[in-house]
C-alpha positions as MATLAB code, in Angstrom:
seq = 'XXXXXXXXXXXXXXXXXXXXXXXXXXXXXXXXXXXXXXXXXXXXXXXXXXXXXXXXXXXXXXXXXXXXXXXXXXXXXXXXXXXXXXXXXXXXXXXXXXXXXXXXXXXXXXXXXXXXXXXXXXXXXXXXXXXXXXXXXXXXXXXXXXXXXXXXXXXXXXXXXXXXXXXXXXXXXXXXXXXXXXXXXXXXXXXXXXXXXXXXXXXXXXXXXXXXXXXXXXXXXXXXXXXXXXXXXXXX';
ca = [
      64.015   94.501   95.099;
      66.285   93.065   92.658;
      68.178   96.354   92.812;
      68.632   96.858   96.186;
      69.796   93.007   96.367;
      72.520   94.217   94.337;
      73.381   97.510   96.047;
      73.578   95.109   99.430;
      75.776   92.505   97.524;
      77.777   95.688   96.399;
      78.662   96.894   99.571;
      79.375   93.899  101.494;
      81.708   93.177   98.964;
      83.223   96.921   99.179;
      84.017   97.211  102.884;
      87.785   95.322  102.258;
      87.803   97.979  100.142;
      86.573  100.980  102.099;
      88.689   99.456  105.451;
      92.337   99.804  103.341;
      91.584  102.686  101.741;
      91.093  104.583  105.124;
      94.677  103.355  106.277;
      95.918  104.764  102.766;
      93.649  107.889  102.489;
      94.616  108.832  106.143;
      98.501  108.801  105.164;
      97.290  110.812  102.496;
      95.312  113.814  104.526;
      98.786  114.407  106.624;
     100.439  114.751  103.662;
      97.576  117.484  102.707;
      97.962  118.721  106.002;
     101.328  119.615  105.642;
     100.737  120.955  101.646;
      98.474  123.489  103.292;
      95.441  122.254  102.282;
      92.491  122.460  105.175;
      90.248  119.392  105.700;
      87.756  120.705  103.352;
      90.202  121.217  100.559;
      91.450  117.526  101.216;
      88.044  115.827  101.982;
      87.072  117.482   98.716;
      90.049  116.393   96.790;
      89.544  112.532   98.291;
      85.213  112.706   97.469;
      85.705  113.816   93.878;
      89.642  112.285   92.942;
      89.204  109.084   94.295;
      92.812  107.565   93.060;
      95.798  107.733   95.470;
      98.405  107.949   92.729;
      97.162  111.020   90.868;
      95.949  112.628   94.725;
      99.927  112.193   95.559;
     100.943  113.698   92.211;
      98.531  116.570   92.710;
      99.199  117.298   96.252;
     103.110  117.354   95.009;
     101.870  119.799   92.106;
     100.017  121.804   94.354;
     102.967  122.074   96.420;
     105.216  123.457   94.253;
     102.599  125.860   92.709;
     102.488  124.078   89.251;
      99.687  125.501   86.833;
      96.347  124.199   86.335;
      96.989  122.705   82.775;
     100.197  120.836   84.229;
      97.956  119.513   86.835;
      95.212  118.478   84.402;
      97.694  117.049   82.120;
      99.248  114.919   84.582;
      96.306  113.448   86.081;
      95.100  112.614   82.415;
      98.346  110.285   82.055;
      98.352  108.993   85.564;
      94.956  108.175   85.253;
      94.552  107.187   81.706;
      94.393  103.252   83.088;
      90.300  103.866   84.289;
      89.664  104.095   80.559;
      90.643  100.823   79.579;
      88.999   99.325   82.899;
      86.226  101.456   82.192;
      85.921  100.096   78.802;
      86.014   96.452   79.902;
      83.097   97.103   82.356;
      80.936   98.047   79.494;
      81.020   94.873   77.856;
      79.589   93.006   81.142;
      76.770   95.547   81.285;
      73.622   95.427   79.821;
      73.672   97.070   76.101;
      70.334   99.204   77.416;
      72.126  100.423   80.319;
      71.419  104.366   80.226;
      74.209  106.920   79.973;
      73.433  108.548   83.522;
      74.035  104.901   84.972;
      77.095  104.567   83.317;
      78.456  108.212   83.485;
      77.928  107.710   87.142;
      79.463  104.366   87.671;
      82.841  105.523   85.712;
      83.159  108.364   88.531;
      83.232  105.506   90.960;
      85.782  103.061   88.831;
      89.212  102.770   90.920;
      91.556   99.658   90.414;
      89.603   97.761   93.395;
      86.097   98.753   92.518;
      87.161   97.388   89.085;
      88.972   94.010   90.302;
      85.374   93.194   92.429;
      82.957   94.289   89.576;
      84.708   92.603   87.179;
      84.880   89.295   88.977;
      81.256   89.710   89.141;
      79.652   86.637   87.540;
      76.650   87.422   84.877;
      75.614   90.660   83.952;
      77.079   93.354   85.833;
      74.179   95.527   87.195;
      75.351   99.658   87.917;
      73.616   98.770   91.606;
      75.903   96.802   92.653;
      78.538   98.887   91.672;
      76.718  101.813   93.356;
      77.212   99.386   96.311;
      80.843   99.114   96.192;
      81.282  103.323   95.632;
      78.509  103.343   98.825;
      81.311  101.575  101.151;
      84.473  102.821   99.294;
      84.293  106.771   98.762;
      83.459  107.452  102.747;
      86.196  105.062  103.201;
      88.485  106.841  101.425;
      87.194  110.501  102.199;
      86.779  109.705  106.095;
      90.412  108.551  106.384;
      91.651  111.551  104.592;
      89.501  113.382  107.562;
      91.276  111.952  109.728;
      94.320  112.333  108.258;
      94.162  115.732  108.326;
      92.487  116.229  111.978;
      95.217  113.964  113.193;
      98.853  116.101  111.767;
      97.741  118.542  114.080;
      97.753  115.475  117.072;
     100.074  113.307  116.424;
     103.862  113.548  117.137;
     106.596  114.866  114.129;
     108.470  111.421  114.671;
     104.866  109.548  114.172;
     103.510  111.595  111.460;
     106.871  111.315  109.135;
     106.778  107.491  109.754;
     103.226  107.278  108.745;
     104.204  109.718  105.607;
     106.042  106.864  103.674;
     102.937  104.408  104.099;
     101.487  105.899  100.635;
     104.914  105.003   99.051;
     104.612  101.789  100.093;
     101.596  101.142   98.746;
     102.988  102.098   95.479;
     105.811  100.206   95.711;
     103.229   97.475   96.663;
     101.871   97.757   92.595;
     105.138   97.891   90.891;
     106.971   95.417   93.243;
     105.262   92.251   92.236;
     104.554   93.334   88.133;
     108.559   93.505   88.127;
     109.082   90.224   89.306;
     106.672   88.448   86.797;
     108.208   90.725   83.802;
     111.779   91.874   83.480;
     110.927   94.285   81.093;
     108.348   96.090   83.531;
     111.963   95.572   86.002;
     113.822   97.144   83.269;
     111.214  100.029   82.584;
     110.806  101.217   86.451;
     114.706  101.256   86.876;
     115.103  103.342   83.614;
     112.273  105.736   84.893;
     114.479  105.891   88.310;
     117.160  106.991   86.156;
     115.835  109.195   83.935;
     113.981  110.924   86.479;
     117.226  111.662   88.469;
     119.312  112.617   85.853;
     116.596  115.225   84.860;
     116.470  116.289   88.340;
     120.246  116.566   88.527;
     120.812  118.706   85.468;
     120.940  122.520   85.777;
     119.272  123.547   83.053;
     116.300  121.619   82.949;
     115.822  123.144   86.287;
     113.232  125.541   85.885;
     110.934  122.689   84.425;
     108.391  121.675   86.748;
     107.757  118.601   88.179;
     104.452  118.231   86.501;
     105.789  118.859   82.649;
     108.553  115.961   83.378;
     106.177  113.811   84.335;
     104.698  114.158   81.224;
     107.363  113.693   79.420;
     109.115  111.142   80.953;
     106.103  109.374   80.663;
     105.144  109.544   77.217;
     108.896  108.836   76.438;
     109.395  105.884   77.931;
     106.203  104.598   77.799;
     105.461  105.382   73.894;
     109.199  103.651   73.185;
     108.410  100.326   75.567;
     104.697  100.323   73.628;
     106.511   99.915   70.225;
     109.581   98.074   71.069;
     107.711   95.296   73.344;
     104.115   94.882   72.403;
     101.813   92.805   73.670;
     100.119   90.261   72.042;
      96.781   90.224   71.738;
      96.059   86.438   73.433;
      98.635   87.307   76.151;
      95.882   87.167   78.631;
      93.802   84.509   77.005;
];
């Protein structure tokens, strides 16, 4: 009973959750739509992905028929953040927890299912989790659904308005991070930069998009990691 407590707890908790990631995840499957992909291919990507900045990279990837190892490599980087999150959610479990309860509960770890778990008081139990996947992944695949169903509806005006809401939400990260920290300010404008200037260049042409992601990334954020650290009590 305890467990099921939990689950309940869980998924009261993730329907906020499940309710925005439809609006995103449906901006999302009309982007798919117009990559090509059918609603399978983009329900599928949305049920097994489940992170809207490394679905956007892929579906650009995809796009401009990168290979499978850029693809792979970029959603690594771009999604390199659930280990650390992943990490901290093992300390508030219990030690005895077994590995299928955990393998299954980092499939399900996204920035929001983190923020709630984590704010969990006491032991964090993998049910309640379970609870916050139970409400979040249909949210998230269902809007991509309808994403998709709905590019093949809704006006070209309506559809190209509705395209930029996924930027927005990433602009909706990075926005308020640069205004607490003007080196995160100064990092996003030099990526800006770079980014264009590799872009602009003839010869570095024929790289992918993928591979200058990668390095771009690495670059700037191996140089940044050295030059300004961060303590260790900084979020003491």
């Amino acid at each position: 009973m305890k467990n099921v407590r939990e689950w309940r707890i869980g998924f009261k908790n993730g329907i906020p959750i499940a309710l925005g990631y439809f609006a995103v995840s449906f901006t999302f499957g009309i982007l798919a739509k117009q990559a090509g992909l059918n609603p399978f291919e983009a329900v599928f990507m949305s049920a097994t992905n489940l992170t809207s900045a490394g679905q956007f990279a892929g579906l650009t990837l995809i796009a401009t028929a990168a290979t499978i190892a850029e693809i792979a490599a970029t959603q690594l980087i771009i999604n390199s953040r659930y280990f650390l999150m992943s990490f901290a959610l093992s300390q508030r479990i219990d030690p005895e927890t077994s590995f299928f309860h955990r393998l299954v509960m980092s499939f399900g770890i996204t920035d929001e299912v983190f923020g709630v778990s984590v704010a969990r008081q006491g032991r964090l139990s993998p049910y309640y989790v379970y609870g916050v996947m139970s409400a979040a992944i249909p949210g998230w695949s269902l809007g991509t659904l309808f994403g998709v169903i709905s590019g093949n509806i809704l006006p070209p005006r309506m559809i190209s308005a509705l395209s930029i809401a996924l930027f927005g939400m990433l602009l909706a990260v990075i926005i308020p991070a640069a205004k607490e920290s003007k080196i995160i300010l100064g990092l996003i404008i030099l990526s800006m930069v770079t980014s264009f200037i590799l872009a602009s260049i003839p010869m570095l042409a024929s790289i992918s998009s993928g591979l200058k992601i990668i390095i771009l990334t690495f670059v700037i954020a191996g140089v940044a990691a050295f030059v300004f650290p961060v303590k260790e009590n900084t979020y003491e």
